[in-house]
VEXDREN-2710 file (C-alpha; in Angstrom, 1 decimal):
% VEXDREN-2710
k/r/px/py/pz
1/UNK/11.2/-37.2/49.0
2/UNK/11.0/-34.2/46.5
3/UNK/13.5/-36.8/44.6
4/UNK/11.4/-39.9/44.5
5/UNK/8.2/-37.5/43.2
6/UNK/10.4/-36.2/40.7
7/UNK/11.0/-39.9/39.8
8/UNK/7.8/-40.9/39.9
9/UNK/6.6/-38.6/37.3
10/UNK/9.2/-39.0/34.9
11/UNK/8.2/-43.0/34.9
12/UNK/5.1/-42.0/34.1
13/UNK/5.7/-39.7/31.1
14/UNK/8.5/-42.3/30.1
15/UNK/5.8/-44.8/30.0
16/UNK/3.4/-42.8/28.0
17/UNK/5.9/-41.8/25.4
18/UNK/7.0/-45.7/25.1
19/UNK/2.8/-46.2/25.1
20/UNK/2.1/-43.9/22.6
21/UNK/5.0/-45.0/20.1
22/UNK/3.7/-48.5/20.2
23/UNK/0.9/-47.1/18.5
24/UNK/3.0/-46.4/15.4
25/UNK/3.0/-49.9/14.9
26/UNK/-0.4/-51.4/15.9
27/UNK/-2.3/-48.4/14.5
28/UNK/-3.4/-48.4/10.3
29/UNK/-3.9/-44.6/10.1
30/UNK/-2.0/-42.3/7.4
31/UNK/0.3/-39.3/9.1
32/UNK/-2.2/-36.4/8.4
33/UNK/-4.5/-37.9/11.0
34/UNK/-1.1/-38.1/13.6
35/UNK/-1.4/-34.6/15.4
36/UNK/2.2/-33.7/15.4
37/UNK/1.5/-32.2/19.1
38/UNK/1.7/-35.5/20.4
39/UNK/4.4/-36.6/22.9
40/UNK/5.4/-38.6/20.1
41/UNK/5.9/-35.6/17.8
42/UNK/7.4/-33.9/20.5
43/UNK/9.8/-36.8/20.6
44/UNK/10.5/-37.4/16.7
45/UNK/11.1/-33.2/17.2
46/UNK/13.7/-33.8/19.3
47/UNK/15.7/-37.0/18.1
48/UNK/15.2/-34.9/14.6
49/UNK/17.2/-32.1/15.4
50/UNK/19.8/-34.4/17.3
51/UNK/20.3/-36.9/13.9
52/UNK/19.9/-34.6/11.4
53/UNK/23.3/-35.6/9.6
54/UNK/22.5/-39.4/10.6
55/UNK/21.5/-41.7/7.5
56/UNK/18.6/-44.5/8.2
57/UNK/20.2/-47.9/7.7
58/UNK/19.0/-50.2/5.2
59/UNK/17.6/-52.5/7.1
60/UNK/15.1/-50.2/9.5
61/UNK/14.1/-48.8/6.2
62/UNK/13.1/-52.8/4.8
63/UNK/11.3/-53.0/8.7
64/UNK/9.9/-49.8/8.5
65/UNK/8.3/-51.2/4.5
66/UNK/7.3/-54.7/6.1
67/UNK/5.4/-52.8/8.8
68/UNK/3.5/-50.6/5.9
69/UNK/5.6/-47.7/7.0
70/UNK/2.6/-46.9/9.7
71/UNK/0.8/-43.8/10.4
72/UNK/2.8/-42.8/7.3
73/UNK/5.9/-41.9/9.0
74/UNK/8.6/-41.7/7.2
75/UNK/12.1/-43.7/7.6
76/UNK/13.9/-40.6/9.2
77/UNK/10.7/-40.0/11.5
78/UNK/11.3/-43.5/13.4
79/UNK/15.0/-42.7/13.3
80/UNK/14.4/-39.6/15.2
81/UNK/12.0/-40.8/17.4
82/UNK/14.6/-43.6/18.3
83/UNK/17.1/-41.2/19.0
84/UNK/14.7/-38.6/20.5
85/UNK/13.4/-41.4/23.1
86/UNK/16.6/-42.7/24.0
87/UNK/18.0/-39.1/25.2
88/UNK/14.6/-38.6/27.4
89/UNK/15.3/-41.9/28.8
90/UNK/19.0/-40.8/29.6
91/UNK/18.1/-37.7/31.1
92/UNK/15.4/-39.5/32.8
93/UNK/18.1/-42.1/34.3
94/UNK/20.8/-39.4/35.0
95/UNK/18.2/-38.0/37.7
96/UNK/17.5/-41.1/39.0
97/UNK/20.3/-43.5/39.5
98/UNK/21.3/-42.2/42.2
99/UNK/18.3/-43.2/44.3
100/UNK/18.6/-46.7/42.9
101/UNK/19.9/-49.1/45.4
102/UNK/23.1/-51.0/44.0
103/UNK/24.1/-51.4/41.2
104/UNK/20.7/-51.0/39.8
105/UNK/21.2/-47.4/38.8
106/UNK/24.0/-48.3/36.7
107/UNK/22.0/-50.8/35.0
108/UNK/18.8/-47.7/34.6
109/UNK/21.6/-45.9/33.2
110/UNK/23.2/-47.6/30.6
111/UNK/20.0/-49.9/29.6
112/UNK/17.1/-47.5/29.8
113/UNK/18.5/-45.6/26.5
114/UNK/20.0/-48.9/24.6
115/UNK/15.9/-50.0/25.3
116/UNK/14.1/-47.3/24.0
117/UNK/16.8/-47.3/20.9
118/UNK/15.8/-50.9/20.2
119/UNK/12.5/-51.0/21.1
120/UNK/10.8/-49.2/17.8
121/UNK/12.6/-52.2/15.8
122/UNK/10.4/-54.6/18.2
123/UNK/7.6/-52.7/17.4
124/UNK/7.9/-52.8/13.7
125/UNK/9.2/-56.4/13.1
126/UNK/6.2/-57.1/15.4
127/UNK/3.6/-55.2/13.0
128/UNK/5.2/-57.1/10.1
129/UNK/4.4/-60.4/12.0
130/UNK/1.1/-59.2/12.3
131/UNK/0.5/-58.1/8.3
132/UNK/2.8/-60.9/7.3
133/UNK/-0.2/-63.5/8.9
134/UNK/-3.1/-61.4/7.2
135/UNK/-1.4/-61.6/3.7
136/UNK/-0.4/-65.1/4.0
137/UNK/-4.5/-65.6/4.1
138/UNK/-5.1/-63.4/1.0
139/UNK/-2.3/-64.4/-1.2
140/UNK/-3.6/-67.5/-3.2
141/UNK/-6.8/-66.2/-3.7
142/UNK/-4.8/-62.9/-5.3
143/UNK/-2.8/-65.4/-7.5
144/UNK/-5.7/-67.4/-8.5
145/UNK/-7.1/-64.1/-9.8
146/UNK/-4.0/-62.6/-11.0
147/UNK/-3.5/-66.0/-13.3
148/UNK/-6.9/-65.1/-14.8
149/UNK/-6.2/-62.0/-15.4
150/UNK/-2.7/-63.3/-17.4
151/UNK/-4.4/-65.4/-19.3
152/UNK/-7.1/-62.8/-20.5
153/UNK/-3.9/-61.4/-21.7
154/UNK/-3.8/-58.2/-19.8
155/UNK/-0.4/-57.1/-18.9
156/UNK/1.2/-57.2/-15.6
157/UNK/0.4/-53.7/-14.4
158/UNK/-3.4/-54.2/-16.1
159/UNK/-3.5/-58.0/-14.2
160/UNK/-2.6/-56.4/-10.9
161/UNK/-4.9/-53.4/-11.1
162/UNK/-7.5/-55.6/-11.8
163/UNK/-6.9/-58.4/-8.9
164/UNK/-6.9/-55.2/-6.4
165/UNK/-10.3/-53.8/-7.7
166/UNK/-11.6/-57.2/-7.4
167/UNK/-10.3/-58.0/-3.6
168/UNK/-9.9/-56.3/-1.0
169/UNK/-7.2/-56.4/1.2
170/UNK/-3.9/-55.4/3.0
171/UNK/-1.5/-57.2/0.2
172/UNK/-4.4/-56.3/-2.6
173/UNK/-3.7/-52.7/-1.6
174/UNK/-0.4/-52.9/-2.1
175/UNK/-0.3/-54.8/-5.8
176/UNK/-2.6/-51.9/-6.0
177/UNK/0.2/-49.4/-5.5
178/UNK/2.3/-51.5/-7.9
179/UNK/0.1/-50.8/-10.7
180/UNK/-0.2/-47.3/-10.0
181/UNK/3.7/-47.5/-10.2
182/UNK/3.7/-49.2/-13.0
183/UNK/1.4/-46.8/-14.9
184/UNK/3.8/-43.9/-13.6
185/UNK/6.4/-45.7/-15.9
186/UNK/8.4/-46.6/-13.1
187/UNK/10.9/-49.7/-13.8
188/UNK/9.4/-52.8/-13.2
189/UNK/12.7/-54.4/-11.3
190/UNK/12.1/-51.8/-8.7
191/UNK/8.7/-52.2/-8.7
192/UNK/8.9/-55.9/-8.4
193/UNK/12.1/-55.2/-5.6
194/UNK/9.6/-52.9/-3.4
195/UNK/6.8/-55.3/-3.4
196/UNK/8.5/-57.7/-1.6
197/UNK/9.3/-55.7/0.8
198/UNK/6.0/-54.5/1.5
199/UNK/4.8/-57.8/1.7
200/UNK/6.5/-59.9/4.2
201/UNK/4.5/-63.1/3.5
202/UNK/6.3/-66.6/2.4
203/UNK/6.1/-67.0/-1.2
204/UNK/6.8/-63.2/-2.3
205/UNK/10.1/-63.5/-3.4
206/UNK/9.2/-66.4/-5.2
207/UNK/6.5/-64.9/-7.2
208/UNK/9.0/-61.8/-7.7
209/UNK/10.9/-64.5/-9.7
210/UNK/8.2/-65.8/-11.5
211/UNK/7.4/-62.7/-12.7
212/UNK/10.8/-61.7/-14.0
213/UNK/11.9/-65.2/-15.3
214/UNK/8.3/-65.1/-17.3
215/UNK/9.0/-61.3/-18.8
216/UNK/12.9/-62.8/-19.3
217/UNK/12.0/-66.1/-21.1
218/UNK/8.7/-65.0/-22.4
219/UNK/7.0/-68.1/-20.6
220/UNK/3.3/-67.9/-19.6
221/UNK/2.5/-66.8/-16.1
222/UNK/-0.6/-69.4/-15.6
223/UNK/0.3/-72.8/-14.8
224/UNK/3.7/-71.2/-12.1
225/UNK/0.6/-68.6/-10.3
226/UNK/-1.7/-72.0/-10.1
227/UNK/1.4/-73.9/-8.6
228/UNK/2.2/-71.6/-6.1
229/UNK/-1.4/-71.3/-5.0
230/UNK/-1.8/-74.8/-4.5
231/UNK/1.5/-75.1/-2.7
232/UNK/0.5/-72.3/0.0
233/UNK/-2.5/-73.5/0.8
234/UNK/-1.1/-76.7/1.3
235/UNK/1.2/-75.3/3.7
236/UNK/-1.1/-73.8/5.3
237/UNK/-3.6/-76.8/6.0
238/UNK/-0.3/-78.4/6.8
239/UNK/0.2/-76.2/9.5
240/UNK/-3.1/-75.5/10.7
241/UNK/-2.8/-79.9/11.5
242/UNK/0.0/-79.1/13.5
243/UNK/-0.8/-76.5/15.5
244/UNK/-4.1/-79.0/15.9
245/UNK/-1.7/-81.8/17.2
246/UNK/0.1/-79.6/19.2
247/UNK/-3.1/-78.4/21.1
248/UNK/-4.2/-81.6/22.3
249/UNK/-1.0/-82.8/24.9
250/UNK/-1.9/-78.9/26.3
251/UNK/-6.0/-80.0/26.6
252/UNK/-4.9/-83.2/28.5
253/UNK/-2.9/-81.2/30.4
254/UNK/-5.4/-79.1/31.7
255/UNK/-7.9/-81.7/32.3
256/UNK/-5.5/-83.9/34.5
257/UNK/-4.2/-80.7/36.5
258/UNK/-7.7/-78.8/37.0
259/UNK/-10.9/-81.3/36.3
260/UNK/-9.3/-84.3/37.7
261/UNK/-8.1/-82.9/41.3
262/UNK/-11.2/-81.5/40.8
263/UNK/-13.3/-84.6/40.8
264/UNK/-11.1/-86.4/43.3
265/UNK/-12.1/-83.8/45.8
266/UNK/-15.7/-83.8/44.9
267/UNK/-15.4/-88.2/45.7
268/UNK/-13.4/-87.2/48.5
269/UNK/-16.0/-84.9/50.5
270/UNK/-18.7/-87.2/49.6
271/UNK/-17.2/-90.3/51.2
272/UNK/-16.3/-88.1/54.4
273/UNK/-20.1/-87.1/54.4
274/UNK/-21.2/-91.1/54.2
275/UNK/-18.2/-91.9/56.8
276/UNK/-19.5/-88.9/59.0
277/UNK/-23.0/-90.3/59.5
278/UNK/-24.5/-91.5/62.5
279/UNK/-24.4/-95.7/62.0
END
């Protein structure tokens, strides 16, 4: 009995921890308004001391930029918090497999740590989905503006400074970052390379190499920005018909498997009323 309690509240601190770390992802604060206390501190603690030789890979630190590296953390704070969760959840399953009937403890054992590894990648390719969407509506509007802003003949750092005072915006803030970078004197290649990656919207990449071709060649920036904006939103209506097409098979569905048994039955009672009556 003592056994299944002890159990019972470990689930439920394992579940807050996994709860709370979602939060990483789906919230838009900075890191000096995440109090460290937290069991999510307390976890990043831990997995810190336990990876302190480990290095991020490459590609949670690209996830970690799509996602807008959330609540500020840093690339070796979601590394440690993956580690840190996954030895909870292994001590966690070392005290309770044994009450697991079958083979289900084995299972508890070997796939409740391999879970909470994984499942801060989840999180952040799902916040890049979710950014990803909100950019894609914002980014011919920002090209319309930053092709004005070209051929007012402002440079590139000038033209994006400009299109993020003048919109407002996830992917706005971050061109706004790039001109701050740019300012800084930092080289525009890696400017260029870490925009992309901040912005996980279709069409980045290809306005990365519009903008580097142009500075290469010397070739004006206007009638390429104008292109591209006509060719996303064209996309997008295209897929907004779609999704429209798609919907109706799903309304007929639902009318001929709820309203239409529904009206059958309503026919049916009222002929078993007229039947019913007295001749």
């Amino acid at each position: 009995m003592i056994e299944i309690l002890v159990a019972i509240v470990a689930s439920i601190c394992a579940s807050a921890g996994l709860i709370e770390l979602s939060s990483i992802v789906g919230s838009s604060r900075q890191v000096n308004a995440f109090p460290r206390v937290t069991i999510v501190g307390l976890v990043i603690k831990l997995g810190g001391r336990l990876s302190r030789r480990a290095m991020p890979s490459l590609q949670l630190a690209q996830r970690a930029q799509a996602a807008g590296s959330p609540l500020g953390l840093s690339v070796r704070d979601i590394l440690a918090a993956k580690v840190g969760l996954s030895v909870i959840l292994l001590l966690f399953a070392l005290g309770t497999f044994s009450i697991m009937p079958g083979k289900l403890g084995l299972l508890e054992l070997f796939g409740l740590p391999i879970l909470a590894f994984f499942t801060p990648d989840l999180l952040l390719s799902k916040r890049a989905r979710v950014r990803g969407r909100a950019m894609e509506i914002e980014f011919p509007d920002l090209l319309d503006l930053l092709r004005v802003s070209t051929e007012a003949g402002l440079g590139l750092g000038r033209a994006l400074s400009e299109v993020s005072r003048h919109h407002r915006g996830l992917m706005s803030g971050e061109w706004s970052v790039a001109a701050k970078e740019l300012t800084l004197g930092v080289p525009r290649s890696e400017v260029l390379e870490r925009l992309a990656q901040r912005c996980p919207v279709v069409g980045m990449a290809q306005l990365v190499a519009t903008i580097e071709r142009a500075e290469k060649y010397g070739v004006p920036l206007a009638e390429p920005l104008a292109a591209q904006a006509r060719e996303i939103r064209a996309q997008r209506s295209r897929r907004i018909r779609e999704q429209a097409d798609k919907a109706a098979p799903k309304v007929q569905l639902v009318v001929a498997l709820l309203l239409v048994p529904s009206v059958m039955l309503l026919v049916a009672a009222a002929l078993l009323l007229t039947f019913g009556e007295p001749g």
